[in-house]
C-alpha positions as CSV (number, residue, x, y, z in Angstrom):
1,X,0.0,0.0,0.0
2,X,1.6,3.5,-1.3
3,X,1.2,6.4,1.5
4,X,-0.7,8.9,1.1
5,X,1.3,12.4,1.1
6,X,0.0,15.7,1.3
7,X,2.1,18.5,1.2
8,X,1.4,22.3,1.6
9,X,3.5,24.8,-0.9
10,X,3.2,28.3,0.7
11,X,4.7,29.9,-2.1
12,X,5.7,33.7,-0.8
13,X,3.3,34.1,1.6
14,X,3.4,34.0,5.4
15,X,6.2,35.8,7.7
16,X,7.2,34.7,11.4
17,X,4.6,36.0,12.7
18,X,2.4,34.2,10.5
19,X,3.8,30.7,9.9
20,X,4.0,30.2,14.1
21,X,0.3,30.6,13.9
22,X,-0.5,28.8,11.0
23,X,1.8,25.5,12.3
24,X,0.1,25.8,15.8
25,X,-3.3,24.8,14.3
26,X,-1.8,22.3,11.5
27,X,0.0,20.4,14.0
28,X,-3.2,20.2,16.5
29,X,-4.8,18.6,13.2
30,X,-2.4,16.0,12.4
31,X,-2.1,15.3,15.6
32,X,-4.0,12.2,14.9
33,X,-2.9,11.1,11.0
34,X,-2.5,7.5,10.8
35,X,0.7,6.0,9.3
36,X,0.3,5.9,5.9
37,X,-0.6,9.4,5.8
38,X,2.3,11.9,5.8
39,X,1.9,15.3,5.9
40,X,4.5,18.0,5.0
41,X,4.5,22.0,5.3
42,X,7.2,23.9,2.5
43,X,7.1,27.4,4.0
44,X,9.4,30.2,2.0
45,X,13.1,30.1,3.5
46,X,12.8,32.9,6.0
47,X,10.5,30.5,7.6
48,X,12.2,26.9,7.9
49,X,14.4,27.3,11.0
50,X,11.3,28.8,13.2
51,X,9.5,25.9,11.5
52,X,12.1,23.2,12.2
53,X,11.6,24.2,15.6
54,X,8.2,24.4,15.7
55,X,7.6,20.9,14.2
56,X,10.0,18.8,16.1
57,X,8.8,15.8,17.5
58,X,5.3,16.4,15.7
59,X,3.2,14.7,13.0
60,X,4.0,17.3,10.2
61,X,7.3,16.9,8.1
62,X,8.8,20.5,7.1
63,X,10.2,20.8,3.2
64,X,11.5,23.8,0.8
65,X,10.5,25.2,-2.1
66,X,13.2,24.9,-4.0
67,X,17.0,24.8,-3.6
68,X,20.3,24.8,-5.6
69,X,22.1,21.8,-7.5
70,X,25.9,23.8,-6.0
71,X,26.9,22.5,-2.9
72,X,28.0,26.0,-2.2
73,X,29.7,28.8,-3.7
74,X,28.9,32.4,-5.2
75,X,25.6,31.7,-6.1
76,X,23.6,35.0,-5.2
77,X,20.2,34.7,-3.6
78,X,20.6,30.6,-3.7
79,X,19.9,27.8,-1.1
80,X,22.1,24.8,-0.5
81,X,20.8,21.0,0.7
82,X,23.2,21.9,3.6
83,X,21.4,24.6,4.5
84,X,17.8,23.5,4.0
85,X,19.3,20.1,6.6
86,X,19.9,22.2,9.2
87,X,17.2,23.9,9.6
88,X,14.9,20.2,9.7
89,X,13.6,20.0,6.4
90,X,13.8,16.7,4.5
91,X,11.7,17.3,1.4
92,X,12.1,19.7,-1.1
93,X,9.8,20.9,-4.1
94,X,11.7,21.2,-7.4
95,X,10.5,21.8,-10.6
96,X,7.7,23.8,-9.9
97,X,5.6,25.1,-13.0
98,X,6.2,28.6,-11.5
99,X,10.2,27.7,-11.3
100,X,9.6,27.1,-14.6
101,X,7.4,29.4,-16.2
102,X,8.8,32.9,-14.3
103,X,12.7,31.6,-14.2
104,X,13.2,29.9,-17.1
105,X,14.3,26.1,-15.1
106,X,14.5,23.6,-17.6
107,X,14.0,19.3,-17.0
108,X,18.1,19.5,-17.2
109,X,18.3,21.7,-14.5
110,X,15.7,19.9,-12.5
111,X,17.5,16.8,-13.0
112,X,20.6,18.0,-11.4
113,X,18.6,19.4,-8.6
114,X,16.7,16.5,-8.0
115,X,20.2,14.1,-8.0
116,X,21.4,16.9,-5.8
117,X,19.0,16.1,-3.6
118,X,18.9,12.6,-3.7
119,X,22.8,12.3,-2.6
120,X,22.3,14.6,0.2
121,X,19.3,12.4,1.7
122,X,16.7,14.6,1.0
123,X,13.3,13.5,-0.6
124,X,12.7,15.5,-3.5
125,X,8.8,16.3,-5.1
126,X,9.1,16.8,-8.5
127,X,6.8,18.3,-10.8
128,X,5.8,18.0,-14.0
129,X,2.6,19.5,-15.9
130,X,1.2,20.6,-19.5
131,X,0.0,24.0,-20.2
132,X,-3.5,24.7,-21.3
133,X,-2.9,25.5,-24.9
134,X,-0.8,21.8,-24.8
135,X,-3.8,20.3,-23.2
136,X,-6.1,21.7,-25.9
137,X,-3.6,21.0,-28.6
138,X,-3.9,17.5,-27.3
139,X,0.0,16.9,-26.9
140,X,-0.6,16.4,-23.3
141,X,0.8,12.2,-22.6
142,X,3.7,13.8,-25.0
143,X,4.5,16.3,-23.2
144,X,4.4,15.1,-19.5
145,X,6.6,12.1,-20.5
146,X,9.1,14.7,-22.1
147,X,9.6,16.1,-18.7
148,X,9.4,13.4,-16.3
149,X,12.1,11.4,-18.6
150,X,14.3,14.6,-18.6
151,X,13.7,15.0,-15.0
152,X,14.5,11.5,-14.2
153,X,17.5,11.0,-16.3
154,X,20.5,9.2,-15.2
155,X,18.2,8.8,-11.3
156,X,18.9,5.5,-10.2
157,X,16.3,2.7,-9.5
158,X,17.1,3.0,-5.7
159,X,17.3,6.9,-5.8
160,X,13.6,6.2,-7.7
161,X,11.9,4.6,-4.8
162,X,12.5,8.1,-2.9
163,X,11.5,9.9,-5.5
164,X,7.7,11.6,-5.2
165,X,6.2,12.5,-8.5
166,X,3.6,15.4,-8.8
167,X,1.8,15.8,-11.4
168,X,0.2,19.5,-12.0
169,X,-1.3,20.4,-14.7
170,X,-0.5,24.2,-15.3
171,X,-4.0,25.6,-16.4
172,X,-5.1,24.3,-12.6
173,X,-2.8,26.0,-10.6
174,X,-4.2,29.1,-8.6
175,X,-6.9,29.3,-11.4
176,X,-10.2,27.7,-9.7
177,X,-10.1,25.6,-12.2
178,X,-9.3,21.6,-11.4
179,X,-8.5,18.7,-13.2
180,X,-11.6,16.2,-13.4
181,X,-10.5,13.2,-11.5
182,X,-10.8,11.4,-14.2
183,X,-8.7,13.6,-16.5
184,X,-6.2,13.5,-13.2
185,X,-6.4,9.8,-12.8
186,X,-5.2,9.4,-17.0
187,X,-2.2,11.4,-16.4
188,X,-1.6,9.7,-13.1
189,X,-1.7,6.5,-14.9
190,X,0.6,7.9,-17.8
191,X,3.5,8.8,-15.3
192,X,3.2,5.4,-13.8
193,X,3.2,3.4,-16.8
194,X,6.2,5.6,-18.1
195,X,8.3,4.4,-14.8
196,X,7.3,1.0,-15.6
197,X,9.0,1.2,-18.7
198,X,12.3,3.5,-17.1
199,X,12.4,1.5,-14.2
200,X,10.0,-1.6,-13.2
201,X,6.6,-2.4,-12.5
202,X,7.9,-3.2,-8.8
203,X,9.1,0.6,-8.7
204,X,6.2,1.7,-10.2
205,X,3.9,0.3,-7.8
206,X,5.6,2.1,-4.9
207,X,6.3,5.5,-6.2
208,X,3.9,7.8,-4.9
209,X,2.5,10.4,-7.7
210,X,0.7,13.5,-6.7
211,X,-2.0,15.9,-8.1
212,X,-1.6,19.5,-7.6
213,X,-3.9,22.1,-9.2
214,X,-6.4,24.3,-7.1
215,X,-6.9,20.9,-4.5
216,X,-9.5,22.1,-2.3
217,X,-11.2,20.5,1.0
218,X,-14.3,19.8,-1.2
219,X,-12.7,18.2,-3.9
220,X,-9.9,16.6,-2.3
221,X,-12.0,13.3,-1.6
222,X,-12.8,12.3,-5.0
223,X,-9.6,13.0,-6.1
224,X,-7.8,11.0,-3.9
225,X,-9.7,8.5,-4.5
226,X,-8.6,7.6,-7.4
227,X,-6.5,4.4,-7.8
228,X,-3.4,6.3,-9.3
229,X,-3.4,9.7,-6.9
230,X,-1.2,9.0,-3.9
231,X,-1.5,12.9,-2.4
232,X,-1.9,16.6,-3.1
233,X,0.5,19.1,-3.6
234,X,-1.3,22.0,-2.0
235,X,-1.2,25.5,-3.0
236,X,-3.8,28.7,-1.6
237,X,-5.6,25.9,0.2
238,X,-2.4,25.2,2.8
239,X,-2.7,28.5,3.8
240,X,-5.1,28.5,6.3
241,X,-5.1,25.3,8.9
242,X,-8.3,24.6,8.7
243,X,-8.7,24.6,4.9
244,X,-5.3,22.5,4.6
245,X,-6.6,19.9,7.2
246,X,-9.6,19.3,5.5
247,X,-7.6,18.0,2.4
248,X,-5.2,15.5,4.7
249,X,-8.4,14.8,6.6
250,X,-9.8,13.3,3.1
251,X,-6.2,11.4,2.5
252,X,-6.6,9.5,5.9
253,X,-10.5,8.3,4.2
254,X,-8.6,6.4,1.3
């Protein structure tokens, strides 16, 4: 049985102030998440140590939002694994369609990020997700297994099974709009296949691939239940404890 992993992207949003009171009432909530349900909180970097702190010994698993494929260096304005270790975190988002669309990161890059992460034991998410003019142009299965081959390249089968793959589509996300869980469930079932063939069927069946794209409380449910959606990547909807609860609260129902 694959866990079930919801994880919260706060994007730029939420100062000290802010993310102590916000992880006050999500850790109350997952207070009582069973095993198989993991739930993580990717607050921006000004926010990770206070978080690190704030989360020890609790339910909720603390992650980035990004971070650098340099170990270190002159690398203006960029985060290190090293750095994101020590304040707790031990998953990172990479790949993000926003990474992508507003600063240009390609699969290559994401590739070297995500082996990056990989050798420095952290558990990367990594995302991958067609546009709406690809969707309507019906290139879609093409173009999600361009990037999860490019972002997968050279990752070994042992690195694989740490590997969490989400899929979101880029016309969902922050738009209202969601993904019909069927529609979600076909693309979820595309990415798995496609690791079949990469990897095995036994790596396939334990890789757990999420949906992210406007995952709300009240469509959370259906969505997770679908055979091939393992978790939601959550964006607006982590923002407020309550909201964000009621999606891992729907995970813990699979």
């Amino acid at each position: 049985m694959r866990k079930t992993v919801i994880a919260g992207n706060w994007k730029m949003y939420k100062d000290l102030k802010d993310t102590e009171e916000l992880l006050q009432g999500v850790k109350a909530q997952a207070a009582s998440a069973p095993s198989f349900v993991t739930v993580i909180v990717c607050p921006p970097f000004t926010s990770l140590q206070l978080a690190g702190t704030l989360l020890r010994g609790s339910a909720v698993k603390l992650g980035a939002q990004n971070m650098s494929e340099h170990d270190e260096g002159a690398f203006t304005g960029e985060i290190s694994w090293k750095m994101l270790k020590s304040t707790g975190c031990e998953y990172v988002i990479l790949g993000h369609s926003e990474r992508r669309q507003y600063y240009g990161e390609t699969d290559a890059k994401i590739n070297l990020k995500a082996k990056k992460a990989l050798a420095s034991g952290l558990l990367p998410i990594i995302c991958v997700g067609e546009t709406l003019k690809e969707r309507e142009g019906g290139i879609t299965e093409q173009v999600v297994a361009t990037q999860v081959k490019g972002v997968l390249d050279g990752i070994s089968a042992s690195d694989m099974e740490r590997v969490i793959v989400a899929y979101e589509p880029v016309w969902a996300i922050g738009t209202g709009k969601v993904a019909t869980p069927a529609q979600a469930q076909e693309v979820h079932a595309q990415i798995r296949g496609l690791v079949a063939k990469l990897y095995s069927q036994s790596i396939a069946d334990k890789i757990v691939i999420q949906y992210g794209g406007s995952v709300k409380p009240d469509n959370a449910a259906e969505l997770l239940a679908q055979p091939d959606i393992d978790g939601a990547l959550v964006g607006g909807a982590c923002l407020k404890a309550d909201s964000f609860a009621g999606i891992f609260k729907s995970g813990m129902q699979k």
